[in-house]
C-alpha positions as CSV (number, residue, x, y, z in Angstrom):
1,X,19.5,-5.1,-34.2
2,X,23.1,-5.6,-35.9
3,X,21.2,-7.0,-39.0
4,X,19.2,-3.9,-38.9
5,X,22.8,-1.6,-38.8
6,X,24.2,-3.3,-41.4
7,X,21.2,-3.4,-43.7
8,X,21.2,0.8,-42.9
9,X,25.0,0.8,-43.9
10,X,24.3,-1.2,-47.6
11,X,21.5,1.5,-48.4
12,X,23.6,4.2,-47.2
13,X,26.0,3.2,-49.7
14,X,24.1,2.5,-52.3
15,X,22.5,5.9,-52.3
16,X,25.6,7.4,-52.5
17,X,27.2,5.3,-55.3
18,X,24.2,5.9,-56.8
19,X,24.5,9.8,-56.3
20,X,28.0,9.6,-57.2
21,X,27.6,7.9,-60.4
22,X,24.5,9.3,-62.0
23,X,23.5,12.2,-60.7
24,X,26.7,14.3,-60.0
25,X,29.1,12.6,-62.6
26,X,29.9,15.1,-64.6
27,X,30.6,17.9,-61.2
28,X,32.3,15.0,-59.3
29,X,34.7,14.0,-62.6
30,X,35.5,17.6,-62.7
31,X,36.7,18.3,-59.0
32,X,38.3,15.0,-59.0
33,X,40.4,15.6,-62.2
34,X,41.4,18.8,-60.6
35,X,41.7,18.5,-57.0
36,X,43.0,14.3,-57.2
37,X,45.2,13.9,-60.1
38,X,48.5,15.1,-61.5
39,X,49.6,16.2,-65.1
40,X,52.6,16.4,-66.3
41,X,54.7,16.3,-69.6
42,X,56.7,13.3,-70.5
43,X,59.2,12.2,-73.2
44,X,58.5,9.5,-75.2
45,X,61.6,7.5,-75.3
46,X,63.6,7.4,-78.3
47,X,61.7,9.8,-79.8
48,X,61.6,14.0,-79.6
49,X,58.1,14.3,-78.5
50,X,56.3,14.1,-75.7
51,X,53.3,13.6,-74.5
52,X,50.4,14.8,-71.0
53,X,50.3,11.8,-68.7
54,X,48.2,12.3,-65.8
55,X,48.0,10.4,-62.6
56,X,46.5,10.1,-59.4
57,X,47.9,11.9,-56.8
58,X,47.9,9.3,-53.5
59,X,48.7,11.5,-51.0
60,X,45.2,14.0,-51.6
61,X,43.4,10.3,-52.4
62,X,44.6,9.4,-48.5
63,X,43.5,12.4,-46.6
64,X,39.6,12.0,-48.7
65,X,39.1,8.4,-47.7
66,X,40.7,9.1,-44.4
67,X,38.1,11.7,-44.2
68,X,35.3,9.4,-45.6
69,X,35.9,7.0,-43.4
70,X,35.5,9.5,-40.4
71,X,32.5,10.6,-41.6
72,X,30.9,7.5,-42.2
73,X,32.1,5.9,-39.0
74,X,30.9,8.8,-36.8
75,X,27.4,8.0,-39.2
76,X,27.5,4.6,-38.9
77,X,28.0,5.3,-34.8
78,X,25.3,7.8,-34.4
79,X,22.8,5.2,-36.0
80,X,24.1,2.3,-34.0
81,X,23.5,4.5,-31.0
82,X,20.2,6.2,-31.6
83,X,18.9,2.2,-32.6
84,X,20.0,0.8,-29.3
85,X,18.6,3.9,-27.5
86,X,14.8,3.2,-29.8
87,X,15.4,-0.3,-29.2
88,X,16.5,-0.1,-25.0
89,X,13.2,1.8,-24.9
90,X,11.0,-0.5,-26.6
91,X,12.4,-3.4,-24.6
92,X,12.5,-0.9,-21.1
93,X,8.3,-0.6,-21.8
94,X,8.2,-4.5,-22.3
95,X,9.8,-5.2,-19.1
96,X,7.5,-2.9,-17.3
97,X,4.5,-3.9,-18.7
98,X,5.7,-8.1,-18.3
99,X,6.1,-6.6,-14.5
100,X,2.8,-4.8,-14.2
101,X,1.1,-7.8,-16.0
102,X,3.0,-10.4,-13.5
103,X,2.1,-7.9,-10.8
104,X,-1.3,-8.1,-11.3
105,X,-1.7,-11.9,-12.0
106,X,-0.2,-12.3,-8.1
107,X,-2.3,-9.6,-7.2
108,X,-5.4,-10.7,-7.9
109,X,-4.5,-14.6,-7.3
110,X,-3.6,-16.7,-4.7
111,X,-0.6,-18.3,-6.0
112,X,2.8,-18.2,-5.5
113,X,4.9,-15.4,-6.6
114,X,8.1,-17.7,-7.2
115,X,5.4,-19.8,-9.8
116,X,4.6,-16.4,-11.5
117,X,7.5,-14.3,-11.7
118,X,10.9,-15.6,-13.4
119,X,14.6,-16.2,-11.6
120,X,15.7,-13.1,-12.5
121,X,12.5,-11.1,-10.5
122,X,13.4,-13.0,-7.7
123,X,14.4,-9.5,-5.3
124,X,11.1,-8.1,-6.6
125,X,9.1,-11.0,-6.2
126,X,9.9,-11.2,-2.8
127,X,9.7,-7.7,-2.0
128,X,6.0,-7.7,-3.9
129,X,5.5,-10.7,-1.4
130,X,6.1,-8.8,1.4
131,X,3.8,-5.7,0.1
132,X,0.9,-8.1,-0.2
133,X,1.4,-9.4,3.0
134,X,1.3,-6.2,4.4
135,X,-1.3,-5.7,2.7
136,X,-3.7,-8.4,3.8
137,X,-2.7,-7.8,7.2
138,X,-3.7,-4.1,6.7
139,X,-7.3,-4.9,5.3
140,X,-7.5,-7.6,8.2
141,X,-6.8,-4.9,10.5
142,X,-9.1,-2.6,9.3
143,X,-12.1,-5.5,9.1
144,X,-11.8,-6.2,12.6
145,X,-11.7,-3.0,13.7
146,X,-14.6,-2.1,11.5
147,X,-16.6,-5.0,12.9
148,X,-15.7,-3.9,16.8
149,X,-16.5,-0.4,16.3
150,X,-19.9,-2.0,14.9
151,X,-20.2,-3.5,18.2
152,X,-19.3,-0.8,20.0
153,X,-21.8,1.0,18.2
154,X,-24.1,-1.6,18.8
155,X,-23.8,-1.8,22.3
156,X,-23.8,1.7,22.9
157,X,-27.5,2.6,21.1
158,X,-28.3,-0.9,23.7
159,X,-26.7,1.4,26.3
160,X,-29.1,4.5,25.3
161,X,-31.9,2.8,27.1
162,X,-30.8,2.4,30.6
163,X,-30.6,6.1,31.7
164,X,-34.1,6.7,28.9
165,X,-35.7,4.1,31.1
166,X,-34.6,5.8,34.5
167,X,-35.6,9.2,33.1
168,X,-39.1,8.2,32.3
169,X,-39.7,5.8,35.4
170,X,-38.5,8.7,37.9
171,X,-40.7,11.2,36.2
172,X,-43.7,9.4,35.5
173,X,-43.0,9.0,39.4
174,X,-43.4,12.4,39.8
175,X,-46.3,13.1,37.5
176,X,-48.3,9.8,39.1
177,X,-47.7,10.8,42.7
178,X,-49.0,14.5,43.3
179,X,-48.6,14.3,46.6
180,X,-45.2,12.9,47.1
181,X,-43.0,14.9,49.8
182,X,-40.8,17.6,48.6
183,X,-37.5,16.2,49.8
184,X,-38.3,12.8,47.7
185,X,-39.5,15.0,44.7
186,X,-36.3,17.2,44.9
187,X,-34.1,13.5,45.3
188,X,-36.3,12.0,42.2
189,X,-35.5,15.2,40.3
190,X,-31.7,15.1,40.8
191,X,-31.6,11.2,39.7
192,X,-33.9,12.1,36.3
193,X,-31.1,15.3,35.9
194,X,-28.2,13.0,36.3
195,X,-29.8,10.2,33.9
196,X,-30.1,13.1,31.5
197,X,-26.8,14.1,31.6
198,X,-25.6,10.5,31.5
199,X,-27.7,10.0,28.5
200,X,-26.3,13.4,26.8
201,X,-22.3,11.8,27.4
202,X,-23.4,8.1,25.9
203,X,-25.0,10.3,23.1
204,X,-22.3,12.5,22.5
205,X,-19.3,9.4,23.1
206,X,-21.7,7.7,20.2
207,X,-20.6,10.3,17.4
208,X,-17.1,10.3,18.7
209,X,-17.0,6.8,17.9
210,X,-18.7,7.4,14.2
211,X,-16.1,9.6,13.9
212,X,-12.7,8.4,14.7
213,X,-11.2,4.7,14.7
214,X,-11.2,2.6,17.9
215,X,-7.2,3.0,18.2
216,X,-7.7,6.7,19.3
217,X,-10.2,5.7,22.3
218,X,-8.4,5.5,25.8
219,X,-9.3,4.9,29.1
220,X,-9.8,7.0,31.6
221,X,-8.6,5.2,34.6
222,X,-9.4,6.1,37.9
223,X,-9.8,4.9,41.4
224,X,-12.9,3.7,42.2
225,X,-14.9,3.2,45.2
226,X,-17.4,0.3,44.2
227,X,-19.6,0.0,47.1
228,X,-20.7,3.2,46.4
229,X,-21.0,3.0,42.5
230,X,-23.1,-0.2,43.2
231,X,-25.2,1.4,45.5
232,X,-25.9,4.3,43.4
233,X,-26.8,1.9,40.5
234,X,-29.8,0.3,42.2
235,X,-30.7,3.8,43.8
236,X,-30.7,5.3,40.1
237,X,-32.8,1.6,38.7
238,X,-35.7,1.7,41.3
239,X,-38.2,3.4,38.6
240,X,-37.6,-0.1,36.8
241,X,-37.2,-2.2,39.5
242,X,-40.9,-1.2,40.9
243,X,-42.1,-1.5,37.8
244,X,-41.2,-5.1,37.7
245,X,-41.8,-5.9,41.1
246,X,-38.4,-6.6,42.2
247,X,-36.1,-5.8,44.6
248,X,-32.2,-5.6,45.0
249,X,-30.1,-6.4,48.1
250,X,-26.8,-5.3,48.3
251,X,-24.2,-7.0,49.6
252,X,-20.6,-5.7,49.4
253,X,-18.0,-4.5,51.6
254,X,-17.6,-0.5,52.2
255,X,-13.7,-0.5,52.0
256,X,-13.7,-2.2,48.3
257,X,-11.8,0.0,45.7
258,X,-11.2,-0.9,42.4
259,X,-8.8,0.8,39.2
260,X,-10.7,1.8,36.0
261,X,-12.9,3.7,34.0
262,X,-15.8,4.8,35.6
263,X,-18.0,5.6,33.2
264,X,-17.6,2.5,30.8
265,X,-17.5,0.0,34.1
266,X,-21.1,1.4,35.3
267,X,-22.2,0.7,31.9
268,X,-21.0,-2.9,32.5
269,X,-22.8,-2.9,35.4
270,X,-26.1,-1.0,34.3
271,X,-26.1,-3.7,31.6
272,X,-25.5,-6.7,33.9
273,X,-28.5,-5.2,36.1
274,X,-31.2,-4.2,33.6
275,X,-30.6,-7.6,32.2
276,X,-31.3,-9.2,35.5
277,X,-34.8,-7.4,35.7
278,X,-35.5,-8.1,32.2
279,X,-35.3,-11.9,32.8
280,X,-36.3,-12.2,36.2
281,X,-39.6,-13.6,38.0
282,X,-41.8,-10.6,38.5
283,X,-41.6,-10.3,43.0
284,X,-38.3,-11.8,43.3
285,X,-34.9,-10.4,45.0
286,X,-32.1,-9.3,42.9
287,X,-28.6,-10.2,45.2
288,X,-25.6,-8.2,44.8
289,X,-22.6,-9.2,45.9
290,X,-18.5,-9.1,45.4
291,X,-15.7,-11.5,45.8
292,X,-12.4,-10.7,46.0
293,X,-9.4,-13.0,46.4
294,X,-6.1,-11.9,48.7
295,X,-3.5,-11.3,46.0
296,X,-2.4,-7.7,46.2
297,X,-2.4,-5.7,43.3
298,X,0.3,-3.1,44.5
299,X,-2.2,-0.4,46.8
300,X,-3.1,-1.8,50.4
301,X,-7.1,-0.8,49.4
302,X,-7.2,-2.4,46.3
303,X,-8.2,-5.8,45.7
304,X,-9.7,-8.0,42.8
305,X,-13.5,-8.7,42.9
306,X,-16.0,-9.6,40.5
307,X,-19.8,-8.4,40.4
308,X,-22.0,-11.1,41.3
309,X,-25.7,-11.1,40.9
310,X,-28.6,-13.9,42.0
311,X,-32.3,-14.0,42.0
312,X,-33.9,-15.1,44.5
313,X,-38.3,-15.1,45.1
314,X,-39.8,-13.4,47.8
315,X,-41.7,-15.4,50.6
C-alpha cells in the first residue's frame, strides 16, 4: 500500500513538471516574472550608468510553496485515505469470505473447529461450536420426536380397530338374532353408539396428532374408578370374545381408584385385551385381575396396581 502512495506521488509530480515545463512555459514564465521577482535600477560602480537587475522576491516565493505544499499534502492525504478505505474493503470481503469458507468446512465436517479456524477466530470458533451443537441437538430433537409421533400414529390406526370390531360384532348381533329381547337390543344398541363415538374421538385425536408436534399434547388426568372401567371393557368386547369362544373373569376389588387419563389408559387396556383374544386358545378363560402394593400415594382411595391378565382353558 505505501509503495502504491508513493508510486502515485512520483507520477503526480511528473505530470506536473511536465505541465509546467512544456505545456504552460511561456504563461507560467510570464506570471512568475511578474508576480515572483523584483526589478530595480542599479549603479554600476565606478561608472555613471546603471543598469535593470532583477531578482527573486523570497517572501511571495514562501507563501507559493507554503501553499504548494498544502495543497499537495491535503492530495497526497486524500489518496492515502481513499487507498486504505479501497484496500480495508478488499481485505474486510477476504476476511468474510476466509470465515464463510472456514464456516462451512466445520459445517459440513466432523472435525474440530480449533484444527480449522486460526488463533485469532478463537471467540468465534467457539461460539460457531456452540451453534452447531445446538444444532445437532435441535435436529436430534426433532428426529425423535418425528419417530414417536410415527408411533403414535402407528399405534393409533392399531387403535382404530378395537371399537370397528365391537361396532360390527354388536350389530351383526342384532342383524343375526331377530328375535333377541328389546331390553338386550336397546343395551347392544347403546354399546355399538358408544363404540361409534369412541371411534369418531380416536379418529378425530388422529388428525390432531398429524397436525401439531407431540410437545403440545397433555394429559387429561382424572380420577379413575378402575373396577368399573375394567368391567365396562369386557362388557363392550363380548361381540369378539364370542366370536372366539372365550370368556373373561374379572377379578378386581370395587374400592380400586387410580389417577390418569381415561381415555388413553382404556386404550392400554383395550390393547392388552384384544391381544389376549387374538393369541389365545379358542374356549379358554381370559383372568383379570389387579395387584396393588400398600404404599400410599397421598389420597386414602388410591393405591398402585397393575392390570394383570391369564388364560386359562375351560374344563
Amino acid at each position: 500500500m505505501i509503495a502504491v502512495v508513493i508510486l502515485v506521488s512520483v507520477l503526480l509530480t511528473l505530470s506536473l513538471f511536465y505541465l509546467v515545463d512544456t505545456l504552460w512555459n511561456g504563461v507560467f514564465a510570464d506570471w512568475f516574472m511578474r508576480n515572483c521577482t523584483i526589478t530595480y535600477e542599479e549603479h554600476l560602480p565606478g561608472s555613471e550608468q546603471s543598469t535593470l537587475v532583477t531578482t527573486l522576491n523570497w517572501s511571495v516565493i514562501k507563501r507559493l510553496a507554503l501553499r504548494a505544499m498544502f495543497g499537495i499534502t491535503v492530495i497526497c492525504s486524500g489518496a492515502v485515505a481513499y487507498a486504505v478505505l479501497i484496500y480495508g474493503k478488499m481485505k474486510e470481503e477476504r476476511t468474510i469470505e476466509e470465515v464463510c469458507r472456514m464456516f462451512q468446512e466445520y459445517m459440513d465436517g466432523e472435525g474440530e473447529a480449533s484444527k480449522i479456524f486460526p488463533r485469532e477466530y478463537a471467540k468465534a470458533s467457539a461460539q460457531i461450536t456452540e451453534i452447531k451443537a445446538a444444532m445437532q441437538r435441535h435436529e436430534q430433537i426433532l428426529k425423535e420426536e418425528s419417530a414417536r409421533k410415527n408411533d403414535l400414529i402407528a399405534y393409533l390406526a392399531h387403535d382404530l380397530k378395537t371399537p370397528l370390531t365391537s361396532v360390527i360384532g354388536y350389530l351383526s348381533l342384532l342383524s343375526e338374532a331377530s328375535d333377541m329381547p328389546e331390553k338386550q337390543k336397546e343395551k347392544y344398541t347403546g354399546i355399538a353408539l358408544d363404540k361409534a363415538t369412541r371411534l369418531e374421538k380416536l379418529i378425530n385425536e388422529f388428525f390432531e396428532i398429524t397436525r401439531y408436534n407431540l410437545q403440545q399434547m397433555e394429559l387429561e388426568e382424572e380420577t379413575i374408578d378402575l373396577y368399573y372401567m375394567l368391567a365396562q371393557m369386557t362388557d363392550e368386547f363380548y361381540p369378539l370374545l364370542k366370536a372366539h369362544g372365550n370368556t373373561t373373569e374379572l377379578k378386581v376389588d370395587e374400592d380400586i381408584v387410580i389417577f390418569g387419563d381415561s381415555i388413553k389408559l382404556a386404550r392400554v387396556f383395550n390393547n392388552i385385551l384384544k391381544n389376549a383374544i387374538a393369541y389365545s386358545y379358542p374356549d379358554s378363560v381370559i383372568e383379570i385381575w389387579t395387584e396393588g402394593t400398600a404404599q400410599d400415594l397421598g389420597l386414602p382411595s388410591r393405591r398402585k396396581s397393575s392390570l394383570c391378565m391369564e388364560e386359562r382353558f375351560l374344563r
